[in-house]
C-alpha positions in Angstrom: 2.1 23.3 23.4 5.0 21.4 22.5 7.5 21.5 19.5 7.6 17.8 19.4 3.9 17.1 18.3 4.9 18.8 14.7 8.1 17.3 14.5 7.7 13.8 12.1 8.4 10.4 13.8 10.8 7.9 12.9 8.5 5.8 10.5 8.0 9.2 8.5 11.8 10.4 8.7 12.7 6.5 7.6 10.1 6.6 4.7 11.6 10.2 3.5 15.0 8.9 3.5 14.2 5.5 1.8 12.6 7.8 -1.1 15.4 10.5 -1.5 18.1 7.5 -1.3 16.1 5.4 -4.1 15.6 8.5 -6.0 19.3 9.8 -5.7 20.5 6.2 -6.5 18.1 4.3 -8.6 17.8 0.4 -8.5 19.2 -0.8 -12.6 20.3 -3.8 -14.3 19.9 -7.5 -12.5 19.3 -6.3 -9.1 16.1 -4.3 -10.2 14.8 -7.3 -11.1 15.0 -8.7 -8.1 13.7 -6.2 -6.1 11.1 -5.9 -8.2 9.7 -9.4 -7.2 10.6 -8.2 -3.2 8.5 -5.6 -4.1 5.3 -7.4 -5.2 5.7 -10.3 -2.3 6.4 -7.7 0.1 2.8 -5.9 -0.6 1.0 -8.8 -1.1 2.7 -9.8 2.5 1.4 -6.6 3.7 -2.1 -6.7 2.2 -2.4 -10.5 3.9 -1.6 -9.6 6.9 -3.4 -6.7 7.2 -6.7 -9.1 6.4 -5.4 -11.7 8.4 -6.0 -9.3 11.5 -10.1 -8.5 10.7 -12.3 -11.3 12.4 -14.8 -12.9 10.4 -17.9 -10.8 10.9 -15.7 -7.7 9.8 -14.5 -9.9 6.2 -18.2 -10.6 6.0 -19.7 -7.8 6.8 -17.5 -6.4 3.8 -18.2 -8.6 1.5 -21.9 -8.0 1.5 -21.2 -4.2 0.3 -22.2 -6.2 -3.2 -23.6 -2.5 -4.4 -20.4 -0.6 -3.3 -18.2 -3.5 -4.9 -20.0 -2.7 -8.4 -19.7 0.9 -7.9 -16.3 0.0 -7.3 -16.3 -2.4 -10.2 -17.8 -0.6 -12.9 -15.9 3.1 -12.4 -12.6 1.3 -12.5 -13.4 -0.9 -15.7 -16.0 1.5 -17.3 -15.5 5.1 -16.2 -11.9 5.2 -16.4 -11.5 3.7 -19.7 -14.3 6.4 -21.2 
């Protein structure tokens, strides 16, 4: 068994770092701002492309789910709020 199957890989060690660097020296004043809209295109970038990749019997066959888009629905917007 190998040591390097429990070591993290570099998408893991960059996301770590990218954490301890923003918490070590937090984003103020005009530039967070900024980076606050890079952050909100940047995952609504992500999220489209991520749907841009399912074919059109998988976006379909999701969006018949109308009973699990209710449950969905109505624990987010009734649940919760109880």
């Amino acid at each position: 068994m190998s040591l390097r199957r429990f070591l993290p890989d570099r998408f893991t060690c960059a996301l770590i770092l990218t954490v301890t660097l923003a918490t070590v020296l937090p984003c103020r004043g005009a530039a967070a701002s900024v980076f606050e809209v890079l952050t909100d295109v940047a995952i609504a970038l992500l999220f489209f492309l991520h749907g841009a990749k399912l074919s059109r019997e998988a976006v379909v066959a999701g969006a018949t789910h109308w009973r699990l888009h209710l449950t969905v629905l109505a624990s987010t917007f009734v649940l919760f709020p109880l």
